[in-house]
ROSEFI-683257 format. One record per residue: residue number from 1; chain; x, y, z of N, C-alpha, C in turn. Coordinates in nm, 4 decimals, always signed. Example, Ala and Ser with C-alpha at 12.3 -4.5 7.8 and 13.67 -1.06 7.14 Angstrom:
{i 1 ch A nxx +1.3190 nyy -0.5690 nzz +0.7800 caxx +1.2300 cayy -0.4500 cazz +0.7800 cxx +1.3200 cyy -0.3300 czz +0.7800}
{i 2 ch A nxx +1.2850 nyy -0.2250 nzz +0.7080 caxx +1.3670 cayy -0.1060 cazz +0.7140 cxx +1.2900 cyy +0.0030 czz +0.7870}
! end
This chain:
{i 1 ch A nxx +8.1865 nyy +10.5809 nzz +9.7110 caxx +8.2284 cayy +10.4897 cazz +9.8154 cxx +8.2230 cyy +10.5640 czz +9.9493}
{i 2 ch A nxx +8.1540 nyy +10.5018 nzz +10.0444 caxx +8.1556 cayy +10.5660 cazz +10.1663 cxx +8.2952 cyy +10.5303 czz +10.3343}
{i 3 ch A nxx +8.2687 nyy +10.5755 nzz +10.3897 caxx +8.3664 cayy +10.6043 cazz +10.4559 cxx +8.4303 cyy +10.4950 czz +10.5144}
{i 4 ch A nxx +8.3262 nyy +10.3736 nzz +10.5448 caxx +8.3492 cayy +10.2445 cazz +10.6225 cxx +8.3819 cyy +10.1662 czz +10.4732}
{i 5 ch A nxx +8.3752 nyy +10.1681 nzz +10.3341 caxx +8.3941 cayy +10.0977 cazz +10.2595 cxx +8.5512 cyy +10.1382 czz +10.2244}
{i 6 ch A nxx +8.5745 nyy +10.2562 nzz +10.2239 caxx +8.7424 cayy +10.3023 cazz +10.2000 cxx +8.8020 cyy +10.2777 czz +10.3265}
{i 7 ch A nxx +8.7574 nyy +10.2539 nzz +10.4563 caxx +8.8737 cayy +10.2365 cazz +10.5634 cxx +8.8763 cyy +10.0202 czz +10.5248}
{i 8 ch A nxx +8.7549 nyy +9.9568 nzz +10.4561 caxx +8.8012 cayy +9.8890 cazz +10.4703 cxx +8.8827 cyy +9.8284 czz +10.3790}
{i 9 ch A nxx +8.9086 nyy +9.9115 nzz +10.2513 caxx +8.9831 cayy +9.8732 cazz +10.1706 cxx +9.1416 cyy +9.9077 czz +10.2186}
{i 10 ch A nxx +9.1371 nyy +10.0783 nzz +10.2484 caxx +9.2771 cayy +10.0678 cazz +10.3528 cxx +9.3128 cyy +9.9191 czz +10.4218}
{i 11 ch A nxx +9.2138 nyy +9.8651 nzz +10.5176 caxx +9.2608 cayy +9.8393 cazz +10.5883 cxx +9.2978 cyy +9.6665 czz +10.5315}
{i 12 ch A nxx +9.2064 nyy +9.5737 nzz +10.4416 caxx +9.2807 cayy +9.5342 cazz +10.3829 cxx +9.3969 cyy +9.5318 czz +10.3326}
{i 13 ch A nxx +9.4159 nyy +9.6561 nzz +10.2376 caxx +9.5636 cayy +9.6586 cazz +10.1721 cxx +9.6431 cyy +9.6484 czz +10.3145}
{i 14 ch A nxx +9.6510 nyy +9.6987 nzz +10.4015 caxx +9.7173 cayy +9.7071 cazz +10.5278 cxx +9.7820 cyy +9.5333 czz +10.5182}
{i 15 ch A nxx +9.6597 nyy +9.4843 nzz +10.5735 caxx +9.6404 cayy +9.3365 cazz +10.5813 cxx +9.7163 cyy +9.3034 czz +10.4951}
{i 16 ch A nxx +9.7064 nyy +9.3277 nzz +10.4166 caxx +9.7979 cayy +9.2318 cazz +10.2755 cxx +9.9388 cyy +9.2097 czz +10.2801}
{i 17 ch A nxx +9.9699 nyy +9.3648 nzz +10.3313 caxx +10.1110 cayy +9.3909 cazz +10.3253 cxx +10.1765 cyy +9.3105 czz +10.4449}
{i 18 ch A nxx +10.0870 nyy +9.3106 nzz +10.5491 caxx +10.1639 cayy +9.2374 cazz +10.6981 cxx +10.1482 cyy +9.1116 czz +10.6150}
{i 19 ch A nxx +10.0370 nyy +9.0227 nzz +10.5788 caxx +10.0641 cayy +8.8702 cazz +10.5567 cxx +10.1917 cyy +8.8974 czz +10.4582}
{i 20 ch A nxx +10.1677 nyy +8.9577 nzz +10.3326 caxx +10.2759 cayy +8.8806 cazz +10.2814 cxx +10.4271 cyy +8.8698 czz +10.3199}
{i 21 ch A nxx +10.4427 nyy +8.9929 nzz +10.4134 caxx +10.6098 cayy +8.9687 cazz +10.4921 cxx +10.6145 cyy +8.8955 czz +10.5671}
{i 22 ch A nxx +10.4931 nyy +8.8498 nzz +10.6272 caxx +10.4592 cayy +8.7406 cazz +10.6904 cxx +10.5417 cyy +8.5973 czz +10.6448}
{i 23 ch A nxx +10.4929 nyy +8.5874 nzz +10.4761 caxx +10.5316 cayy +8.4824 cazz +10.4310 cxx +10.6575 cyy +8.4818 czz +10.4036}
{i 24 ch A nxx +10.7137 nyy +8.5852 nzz +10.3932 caxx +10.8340 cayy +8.6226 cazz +10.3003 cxx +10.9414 cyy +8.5893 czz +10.3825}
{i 25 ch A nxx +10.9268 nyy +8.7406 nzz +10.4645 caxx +11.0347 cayy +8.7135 cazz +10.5803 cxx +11.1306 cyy +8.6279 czz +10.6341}
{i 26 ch A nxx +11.1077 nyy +8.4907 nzz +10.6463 caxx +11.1549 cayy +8.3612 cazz +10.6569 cxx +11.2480 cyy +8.3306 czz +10.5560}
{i 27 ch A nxx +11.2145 nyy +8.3845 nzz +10.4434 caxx +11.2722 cayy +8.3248 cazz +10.3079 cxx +11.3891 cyy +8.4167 czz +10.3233}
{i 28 ch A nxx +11.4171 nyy +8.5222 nzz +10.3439 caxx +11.4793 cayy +8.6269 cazz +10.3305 cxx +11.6661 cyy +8.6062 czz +10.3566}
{i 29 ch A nxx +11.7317 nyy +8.6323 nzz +10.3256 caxx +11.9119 cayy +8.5620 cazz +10.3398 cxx +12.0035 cyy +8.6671 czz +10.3857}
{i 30 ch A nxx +11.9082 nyy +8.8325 nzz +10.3197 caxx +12.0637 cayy +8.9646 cazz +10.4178 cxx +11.9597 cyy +9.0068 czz +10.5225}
{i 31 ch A nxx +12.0476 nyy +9.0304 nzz +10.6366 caxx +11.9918 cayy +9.0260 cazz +10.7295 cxx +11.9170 cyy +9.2034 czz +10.7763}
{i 32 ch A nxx +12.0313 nyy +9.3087 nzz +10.6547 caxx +11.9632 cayy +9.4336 cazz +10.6273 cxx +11.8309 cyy +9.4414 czz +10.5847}
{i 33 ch A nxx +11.8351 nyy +9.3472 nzz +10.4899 caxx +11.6656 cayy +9.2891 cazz +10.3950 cxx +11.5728 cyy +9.2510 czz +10.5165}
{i 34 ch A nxx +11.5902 nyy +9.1910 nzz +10.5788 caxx +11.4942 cayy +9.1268 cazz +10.6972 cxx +11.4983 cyy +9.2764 czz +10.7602}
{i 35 ch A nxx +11.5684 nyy +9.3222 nzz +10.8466 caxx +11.5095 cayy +9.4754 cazz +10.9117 cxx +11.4145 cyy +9.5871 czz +10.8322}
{i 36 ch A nxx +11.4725 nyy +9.5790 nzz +10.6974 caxx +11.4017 cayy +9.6933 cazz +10.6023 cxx +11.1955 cyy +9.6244 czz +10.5976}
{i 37 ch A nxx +11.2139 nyy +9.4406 nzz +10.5979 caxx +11.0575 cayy +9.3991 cazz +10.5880 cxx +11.0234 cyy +9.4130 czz +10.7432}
{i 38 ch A nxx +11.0958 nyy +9.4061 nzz +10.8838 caxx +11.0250 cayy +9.4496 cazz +10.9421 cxx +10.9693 cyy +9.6083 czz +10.9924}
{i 39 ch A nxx +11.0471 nyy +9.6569 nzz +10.9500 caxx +10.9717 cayy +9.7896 cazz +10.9486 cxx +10.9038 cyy +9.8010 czz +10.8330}
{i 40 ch A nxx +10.8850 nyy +9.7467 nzz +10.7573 caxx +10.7555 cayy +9.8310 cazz +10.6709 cxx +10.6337 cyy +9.7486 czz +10.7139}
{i 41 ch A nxx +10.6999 nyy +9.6113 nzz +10.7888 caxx +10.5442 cayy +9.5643 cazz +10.8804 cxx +10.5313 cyy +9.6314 czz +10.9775}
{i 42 ch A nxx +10.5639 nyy +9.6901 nzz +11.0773 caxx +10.5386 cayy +9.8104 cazz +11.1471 cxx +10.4042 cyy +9.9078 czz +11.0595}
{i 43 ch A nxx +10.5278 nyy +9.9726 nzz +10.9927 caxx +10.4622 cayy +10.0658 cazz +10.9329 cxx +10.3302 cyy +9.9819 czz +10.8696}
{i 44 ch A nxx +10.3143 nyy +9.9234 nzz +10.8436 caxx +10.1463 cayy +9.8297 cazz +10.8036 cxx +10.0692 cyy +9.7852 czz +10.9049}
{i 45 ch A nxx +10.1041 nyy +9.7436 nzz +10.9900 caxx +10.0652 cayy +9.7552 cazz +11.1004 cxx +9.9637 cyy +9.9186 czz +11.1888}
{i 46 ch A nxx +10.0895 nyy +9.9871 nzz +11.1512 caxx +10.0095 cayy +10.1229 cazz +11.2394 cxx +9.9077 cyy +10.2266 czz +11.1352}
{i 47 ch A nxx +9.9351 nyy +10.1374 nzz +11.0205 caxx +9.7939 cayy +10.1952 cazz +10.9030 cxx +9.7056 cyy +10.0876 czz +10.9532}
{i 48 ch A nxx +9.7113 nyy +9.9916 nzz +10.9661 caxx +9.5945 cayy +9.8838 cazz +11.0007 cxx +9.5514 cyy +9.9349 czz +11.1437}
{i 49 ch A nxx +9.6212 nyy +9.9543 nzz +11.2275 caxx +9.5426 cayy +9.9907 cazz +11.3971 cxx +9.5006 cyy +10.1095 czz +11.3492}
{i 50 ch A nxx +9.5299 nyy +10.2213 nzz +11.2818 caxx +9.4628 cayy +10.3999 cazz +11.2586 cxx +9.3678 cyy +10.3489 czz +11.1829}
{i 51 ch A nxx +9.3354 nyy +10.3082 nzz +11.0514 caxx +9.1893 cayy +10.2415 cazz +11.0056 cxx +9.0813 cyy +10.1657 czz +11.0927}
{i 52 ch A nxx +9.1367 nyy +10.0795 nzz +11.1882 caxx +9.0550 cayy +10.0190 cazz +11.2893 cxx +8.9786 cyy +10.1419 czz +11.4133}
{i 53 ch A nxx +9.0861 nyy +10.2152 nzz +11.4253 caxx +9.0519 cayy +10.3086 cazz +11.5338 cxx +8.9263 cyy +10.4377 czz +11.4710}
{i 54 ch A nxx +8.9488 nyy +10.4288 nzz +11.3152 caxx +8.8725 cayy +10.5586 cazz +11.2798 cxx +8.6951 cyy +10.4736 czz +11.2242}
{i 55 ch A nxx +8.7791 nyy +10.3425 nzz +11.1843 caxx +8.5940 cayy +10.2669 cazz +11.1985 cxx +8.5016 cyy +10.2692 czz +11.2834}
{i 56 ch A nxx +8.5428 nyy +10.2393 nzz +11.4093 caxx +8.4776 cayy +10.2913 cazz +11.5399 cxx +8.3785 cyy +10.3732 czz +11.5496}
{i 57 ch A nxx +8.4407 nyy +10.5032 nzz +11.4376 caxx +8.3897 cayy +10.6198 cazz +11.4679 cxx +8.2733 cyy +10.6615 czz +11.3798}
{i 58 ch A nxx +8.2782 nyy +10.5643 nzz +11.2540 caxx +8.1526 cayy +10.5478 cazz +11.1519 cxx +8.0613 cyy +10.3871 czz +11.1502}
{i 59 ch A nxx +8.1097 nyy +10.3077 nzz +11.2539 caxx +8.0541 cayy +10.1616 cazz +11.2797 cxx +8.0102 cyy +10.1007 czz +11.3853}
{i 60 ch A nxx +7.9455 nyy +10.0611 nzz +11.4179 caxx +7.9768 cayy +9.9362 cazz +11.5505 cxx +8.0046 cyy +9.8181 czz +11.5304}
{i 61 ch A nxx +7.9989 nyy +9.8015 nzz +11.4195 caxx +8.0642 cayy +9.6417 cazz +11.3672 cxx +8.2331 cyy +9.6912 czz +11.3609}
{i 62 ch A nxx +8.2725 nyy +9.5347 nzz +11.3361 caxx +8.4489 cayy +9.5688 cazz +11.3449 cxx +8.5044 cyy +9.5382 czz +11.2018}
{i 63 ch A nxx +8.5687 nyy +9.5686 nzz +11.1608 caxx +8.6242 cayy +9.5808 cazz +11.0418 cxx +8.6123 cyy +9.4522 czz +10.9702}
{i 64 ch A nxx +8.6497 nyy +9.4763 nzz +10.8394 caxx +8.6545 cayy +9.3616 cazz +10.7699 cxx +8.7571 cyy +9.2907 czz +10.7955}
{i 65 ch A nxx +8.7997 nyy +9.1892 nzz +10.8064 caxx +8.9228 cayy +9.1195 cazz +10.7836 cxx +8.9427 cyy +9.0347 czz +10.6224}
{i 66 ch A nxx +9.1117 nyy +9.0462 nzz +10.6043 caxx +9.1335 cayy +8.9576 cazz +10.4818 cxx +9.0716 cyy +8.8069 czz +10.5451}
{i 67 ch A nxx +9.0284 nyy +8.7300 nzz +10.4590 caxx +8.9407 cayy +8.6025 cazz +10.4795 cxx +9.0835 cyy +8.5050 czz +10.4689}
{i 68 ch A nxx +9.0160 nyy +8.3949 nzz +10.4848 caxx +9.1247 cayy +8.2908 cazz +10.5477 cxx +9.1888 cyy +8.2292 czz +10.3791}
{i 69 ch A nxx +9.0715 nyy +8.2761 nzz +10.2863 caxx +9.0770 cayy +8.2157 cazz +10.1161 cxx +9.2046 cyy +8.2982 czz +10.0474}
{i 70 ch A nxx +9.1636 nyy +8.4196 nzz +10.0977 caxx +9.2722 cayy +8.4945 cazz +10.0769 cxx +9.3977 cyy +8.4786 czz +10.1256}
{i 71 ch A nxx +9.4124 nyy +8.4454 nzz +10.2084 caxx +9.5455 cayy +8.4179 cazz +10.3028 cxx +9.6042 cyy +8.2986 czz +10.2201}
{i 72 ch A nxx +9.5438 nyy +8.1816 nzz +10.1953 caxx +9.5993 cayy +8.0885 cazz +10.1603 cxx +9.6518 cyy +8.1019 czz +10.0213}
{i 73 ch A nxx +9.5739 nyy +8.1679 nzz +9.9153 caxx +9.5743 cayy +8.1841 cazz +9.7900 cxx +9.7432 cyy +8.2913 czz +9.8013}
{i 74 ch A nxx +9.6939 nyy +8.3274 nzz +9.8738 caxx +9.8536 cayy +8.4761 cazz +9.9052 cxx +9.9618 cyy +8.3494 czz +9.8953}
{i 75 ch A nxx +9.9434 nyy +8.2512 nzz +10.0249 caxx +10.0623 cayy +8.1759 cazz +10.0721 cxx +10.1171 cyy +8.1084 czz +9.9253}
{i 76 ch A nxx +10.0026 nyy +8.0106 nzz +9.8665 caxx +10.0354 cayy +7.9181 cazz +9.7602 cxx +10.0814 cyy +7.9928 czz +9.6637}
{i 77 ch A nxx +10.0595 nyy +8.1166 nzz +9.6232 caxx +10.1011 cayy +8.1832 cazz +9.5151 cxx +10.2095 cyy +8.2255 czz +9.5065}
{i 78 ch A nxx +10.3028 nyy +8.2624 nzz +9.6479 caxx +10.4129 cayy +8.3224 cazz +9.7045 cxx +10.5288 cyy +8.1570 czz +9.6808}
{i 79 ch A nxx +10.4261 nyy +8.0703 nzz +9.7303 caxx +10.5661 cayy +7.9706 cazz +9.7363 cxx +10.5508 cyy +7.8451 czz +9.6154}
{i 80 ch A nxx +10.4395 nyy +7.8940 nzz +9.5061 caxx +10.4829 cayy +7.8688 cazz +9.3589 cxx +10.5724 cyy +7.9760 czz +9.3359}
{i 81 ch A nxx +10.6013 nyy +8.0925 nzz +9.3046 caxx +10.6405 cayy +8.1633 cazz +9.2696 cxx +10.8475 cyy +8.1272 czz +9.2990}
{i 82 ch A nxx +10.8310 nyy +8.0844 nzz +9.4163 caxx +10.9611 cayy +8.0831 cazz +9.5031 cxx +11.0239 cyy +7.9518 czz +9.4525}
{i 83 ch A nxx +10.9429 nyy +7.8580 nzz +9.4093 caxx +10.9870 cayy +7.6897 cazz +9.3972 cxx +11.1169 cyy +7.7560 czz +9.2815}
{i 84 ch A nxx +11.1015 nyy +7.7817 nzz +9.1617 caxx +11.2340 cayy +7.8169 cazz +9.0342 cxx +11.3048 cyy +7.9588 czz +9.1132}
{i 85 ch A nxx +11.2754 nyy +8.0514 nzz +9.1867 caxx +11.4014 cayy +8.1097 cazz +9.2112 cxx +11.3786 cyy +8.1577 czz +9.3720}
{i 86 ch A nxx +11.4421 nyy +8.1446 nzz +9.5038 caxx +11.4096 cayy +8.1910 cazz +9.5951 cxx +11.5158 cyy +8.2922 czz +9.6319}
{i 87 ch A nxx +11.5750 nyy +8.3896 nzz +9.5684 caxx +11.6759 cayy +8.5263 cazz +9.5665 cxx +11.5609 cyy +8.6039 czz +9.6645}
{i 88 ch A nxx +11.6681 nyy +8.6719 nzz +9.7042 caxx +11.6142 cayy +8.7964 cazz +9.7720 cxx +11.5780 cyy +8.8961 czz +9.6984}
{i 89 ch A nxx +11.5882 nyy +8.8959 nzz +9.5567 caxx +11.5899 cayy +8.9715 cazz +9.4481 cxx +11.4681 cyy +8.9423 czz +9.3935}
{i 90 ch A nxx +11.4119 nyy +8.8134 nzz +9.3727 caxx +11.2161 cayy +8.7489 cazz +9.4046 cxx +11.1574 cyy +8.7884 czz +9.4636}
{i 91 ch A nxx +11.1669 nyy +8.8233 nzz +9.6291 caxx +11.1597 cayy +8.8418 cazz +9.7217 cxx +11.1104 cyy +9.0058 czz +9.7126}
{i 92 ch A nxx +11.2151 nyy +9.0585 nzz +9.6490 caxx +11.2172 cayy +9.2189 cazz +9.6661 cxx +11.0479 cyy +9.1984 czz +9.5617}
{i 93 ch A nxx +11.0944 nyy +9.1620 nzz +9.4591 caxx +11.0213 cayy +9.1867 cazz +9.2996 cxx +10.9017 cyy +9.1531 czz +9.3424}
{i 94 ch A nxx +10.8317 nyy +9.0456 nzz +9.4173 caxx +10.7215 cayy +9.0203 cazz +9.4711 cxx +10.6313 cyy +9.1460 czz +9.5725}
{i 95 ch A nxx +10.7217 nyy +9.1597 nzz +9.6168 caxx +10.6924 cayy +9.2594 cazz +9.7434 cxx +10.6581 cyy +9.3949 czz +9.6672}
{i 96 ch A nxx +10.7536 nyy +9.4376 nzz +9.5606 caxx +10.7004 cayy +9.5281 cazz +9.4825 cxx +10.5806 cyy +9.5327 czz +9.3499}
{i 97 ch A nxx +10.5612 nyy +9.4527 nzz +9.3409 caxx +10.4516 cayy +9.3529 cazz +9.2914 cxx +10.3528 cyy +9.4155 czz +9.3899}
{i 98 ch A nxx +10.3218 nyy +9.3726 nzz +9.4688 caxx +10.2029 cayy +9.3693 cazz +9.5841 cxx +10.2028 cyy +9.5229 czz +9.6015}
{i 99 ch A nxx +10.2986 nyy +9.5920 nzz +9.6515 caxx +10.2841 cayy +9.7308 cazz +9.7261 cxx +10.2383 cyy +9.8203 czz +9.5839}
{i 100 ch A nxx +10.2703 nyy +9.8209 nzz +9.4816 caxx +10.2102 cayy +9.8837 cazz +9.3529 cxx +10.1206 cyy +9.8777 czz +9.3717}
{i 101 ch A nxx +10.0174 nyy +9.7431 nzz +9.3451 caxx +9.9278 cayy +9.7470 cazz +9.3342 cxx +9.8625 cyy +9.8519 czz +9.4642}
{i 102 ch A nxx +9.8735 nyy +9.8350 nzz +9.5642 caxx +9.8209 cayy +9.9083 cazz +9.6666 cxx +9.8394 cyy +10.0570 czz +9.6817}
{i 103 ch A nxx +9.9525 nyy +10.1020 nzz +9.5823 caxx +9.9457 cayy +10.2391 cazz +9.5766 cxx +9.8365 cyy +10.2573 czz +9.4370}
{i 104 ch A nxx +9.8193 nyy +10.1656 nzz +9.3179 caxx +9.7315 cayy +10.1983 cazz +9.2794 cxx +9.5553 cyy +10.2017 czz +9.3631}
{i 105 ch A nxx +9.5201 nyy +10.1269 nzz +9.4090 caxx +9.4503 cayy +10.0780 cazz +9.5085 cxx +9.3998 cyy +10.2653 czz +9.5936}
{i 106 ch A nxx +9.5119 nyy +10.2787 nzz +9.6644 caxx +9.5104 cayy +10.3923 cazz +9.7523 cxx +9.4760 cyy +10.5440 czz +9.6562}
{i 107 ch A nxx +9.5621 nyy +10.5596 nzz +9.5462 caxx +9.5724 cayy +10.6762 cazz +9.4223 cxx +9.4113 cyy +10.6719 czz +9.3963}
{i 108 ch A nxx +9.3059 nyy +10.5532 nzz +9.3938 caxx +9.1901 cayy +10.5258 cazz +9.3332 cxx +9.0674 cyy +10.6216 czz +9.4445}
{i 109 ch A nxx +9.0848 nyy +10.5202 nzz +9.5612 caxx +9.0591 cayy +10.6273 cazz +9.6613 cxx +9.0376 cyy +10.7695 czz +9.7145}
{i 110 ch A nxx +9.1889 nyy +10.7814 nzz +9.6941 caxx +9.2056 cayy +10.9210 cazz +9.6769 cxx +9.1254 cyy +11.0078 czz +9.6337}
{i 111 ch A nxx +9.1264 nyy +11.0080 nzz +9.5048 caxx +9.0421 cayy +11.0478 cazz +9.3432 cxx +8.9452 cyy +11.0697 czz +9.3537}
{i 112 ch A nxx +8.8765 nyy +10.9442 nzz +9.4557 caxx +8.7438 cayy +10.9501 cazz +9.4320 cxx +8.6882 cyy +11.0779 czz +9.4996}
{i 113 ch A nxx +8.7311 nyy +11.1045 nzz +9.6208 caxx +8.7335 cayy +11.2294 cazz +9.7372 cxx +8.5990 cyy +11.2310 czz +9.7486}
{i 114 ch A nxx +8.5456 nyy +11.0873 nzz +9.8094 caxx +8.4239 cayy +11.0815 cazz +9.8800 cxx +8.4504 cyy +11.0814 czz +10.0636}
{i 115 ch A nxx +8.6407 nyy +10.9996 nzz +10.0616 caxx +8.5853 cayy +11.0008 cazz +10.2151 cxx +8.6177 cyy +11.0729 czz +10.2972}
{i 116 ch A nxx +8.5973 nyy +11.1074 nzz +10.4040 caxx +8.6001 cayy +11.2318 cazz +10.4987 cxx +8.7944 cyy +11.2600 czz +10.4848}
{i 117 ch A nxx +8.7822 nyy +11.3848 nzz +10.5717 caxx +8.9026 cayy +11.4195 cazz +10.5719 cxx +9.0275 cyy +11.3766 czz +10.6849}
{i 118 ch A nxx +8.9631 nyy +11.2686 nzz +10.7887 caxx +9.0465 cayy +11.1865 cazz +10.8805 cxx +9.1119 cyy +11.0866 czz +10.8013}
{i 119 ch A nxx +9.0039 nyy +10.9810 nzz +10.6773 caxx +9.0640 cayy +10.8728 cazz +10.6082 cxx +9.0991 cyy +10.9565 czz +10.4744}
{i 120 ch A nxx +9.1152 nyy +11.0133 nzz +10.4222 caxx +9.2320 cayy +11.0842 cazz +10.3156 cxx +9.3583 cyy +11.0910 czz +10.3686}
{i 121 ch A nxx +9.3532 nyy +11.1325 nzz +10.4780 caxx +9.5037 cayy +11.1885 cazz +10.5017 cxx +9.5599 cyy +11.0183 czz +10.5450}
{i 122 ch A nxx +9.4878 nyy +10.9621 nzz +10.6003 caxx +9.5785 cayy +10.8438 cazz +10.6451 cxx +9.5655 cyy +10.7602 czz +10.4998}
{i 123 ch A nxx +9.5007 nyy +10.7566 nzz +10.3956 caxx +9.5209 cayy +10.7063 cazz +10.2707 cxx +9.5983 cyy +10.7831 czz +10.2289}
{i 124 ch A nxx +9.6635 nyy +10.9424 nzz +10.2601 caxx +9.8366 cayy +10.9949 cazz +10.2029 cxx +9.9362 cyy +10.9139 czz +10.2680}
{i 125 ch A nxx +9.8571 nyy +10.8740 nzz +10.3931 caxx +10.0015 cayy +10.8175 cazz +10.4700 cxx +10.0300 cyy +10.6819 czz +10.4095}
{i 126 ch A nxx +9.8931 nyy +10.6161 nzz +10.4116 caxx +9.9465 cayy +10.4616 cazz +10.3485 cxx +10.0258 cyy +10.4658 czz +10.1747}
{i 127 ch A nxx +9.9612 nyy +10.5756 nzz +10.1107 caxx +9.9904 cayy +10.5539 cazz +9.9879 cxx +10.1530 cyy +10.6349 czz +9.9788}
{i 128 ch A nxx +10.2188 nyy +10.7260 nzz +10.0638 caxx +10.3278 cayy +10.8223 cazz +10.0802 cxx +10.4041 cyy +10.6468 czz +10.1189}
{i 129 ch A nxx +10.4034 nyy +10.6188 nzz +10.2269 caxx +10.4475 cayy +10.4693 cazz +10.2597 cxx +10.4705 cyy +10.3789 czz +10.1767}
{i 130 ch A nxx +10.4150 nyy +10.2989 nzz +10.0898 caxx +10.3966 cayy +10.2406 cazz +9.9985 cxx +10.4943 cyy +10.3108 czz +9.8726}
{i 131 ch A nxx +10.5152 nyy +10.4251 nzz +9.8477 caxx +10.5792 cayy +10.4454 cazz +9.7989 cxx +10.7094 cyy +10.4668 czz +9.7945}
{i 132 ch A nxx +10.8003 nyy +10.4985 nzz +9.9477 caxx +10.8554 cayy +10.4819 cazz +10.0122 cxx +10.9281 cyy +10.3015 czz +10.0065}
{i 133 ch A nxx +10.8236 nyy +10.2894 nzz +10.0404 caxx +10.8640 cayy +10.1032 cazz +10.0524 cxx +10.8885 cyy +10.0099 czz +9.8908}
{i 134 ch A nxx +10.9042 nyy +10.0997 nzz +9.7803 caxx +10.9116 cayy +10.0551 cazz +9.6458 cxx +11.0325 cyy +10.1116 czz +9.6301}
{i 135 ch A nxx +11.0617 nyy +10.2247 nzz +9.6541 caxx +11.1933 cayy +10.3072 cazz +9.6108 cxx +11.3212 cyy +10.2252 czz +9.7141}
{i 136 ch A nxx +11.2467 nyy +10.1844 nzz +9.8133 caxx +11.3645 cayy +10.0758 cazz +9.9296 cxx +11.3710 cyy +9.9370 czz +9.8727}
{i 137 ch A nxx +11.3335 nyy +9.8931 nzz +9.8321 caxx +11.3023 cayy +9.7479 cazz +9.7995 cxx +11.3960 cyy +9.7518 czz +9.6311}
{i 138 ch A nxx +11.4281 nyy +9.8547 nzz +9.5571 caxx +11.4655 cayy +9.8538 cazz +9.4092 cxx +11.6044 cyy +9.7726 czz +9.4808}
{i 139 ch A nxx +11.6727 nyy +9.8526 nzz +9.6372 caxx +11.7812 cayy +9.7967 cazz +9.6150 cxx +11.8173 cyy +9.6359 czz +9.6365}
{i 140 ch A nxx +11.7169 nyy +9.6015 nzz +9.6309 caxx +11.7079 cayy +9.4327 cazz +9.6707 cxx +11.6568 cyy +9.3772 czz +9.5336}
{i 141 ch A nxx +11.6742 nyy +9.4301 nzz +9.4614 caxx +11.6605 cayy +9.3416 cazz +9.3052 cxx +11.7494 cyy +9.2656 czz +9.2737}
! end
């Protein structure tokens, strides 16, 4: 996998993580819970602008974006999921749901140690993050 294909999988997973607090957020009832999802959208956020900024540097096209199919499929799936229980404890379990996967996602990457040594380290940061953001979220079960 080359260098513009791993920033754009970073930068997806990035993507993923802002929509789905996106969706979530709203749903959310302690108001500690709502600060803890906006900072880890932050923190998804400034992995999504450092992936954008290091494409630049292997592209002239602009990154991929999550597609609009995706977005919706995220939304409908989030608020089947929510119709039988909408706890903040769903909420958490979903969210950790998603960020797993993306540390598996990131661990894959890693492994592969095709891409340069600017997008490794920010795939430690997203995947160090992500892990971070699972060990915070247990207490919202």
């Amino acid at each position: 996998m080359d260098n513009i294909n791993v920033l754009d999988e970073l930068n997806k997973g990035a993507t993923m993580g802002m929509d789905a607090i996106n969706f979530l957020i709203s749903k959310v009832k302690d108001e500690r819970f709502r600060m803890v999802l906006l900072e880890e959208y932050f923190d998804y956020e400034a992995v999504s602008d450092s992936a954008n900024k290091l494409y630049s540097k292997y592209s002239k096209d602009a990154p991929h974006k999550t597609n609009i199919m995706n977005k919706m499929m995220t939304w409908w799936g989030v608020n089947m999921r929510m119709m039988k229980d909408d706890s903040d404890s769903k909420i958490a379990e979903m969210l950790m749901q998603g960020t797993n996967m993306g540390i598996i996602e990131g661990r894959r990457l890693l492994n592969q140690k095709k891409a340069d040594k600017r997008i490794r380290k920010l795939l430690n940061v997203f995947v160090s993050m992500q892990e971070k953001n699972v060990e915070t979220l247990k207490a919202y079960l």
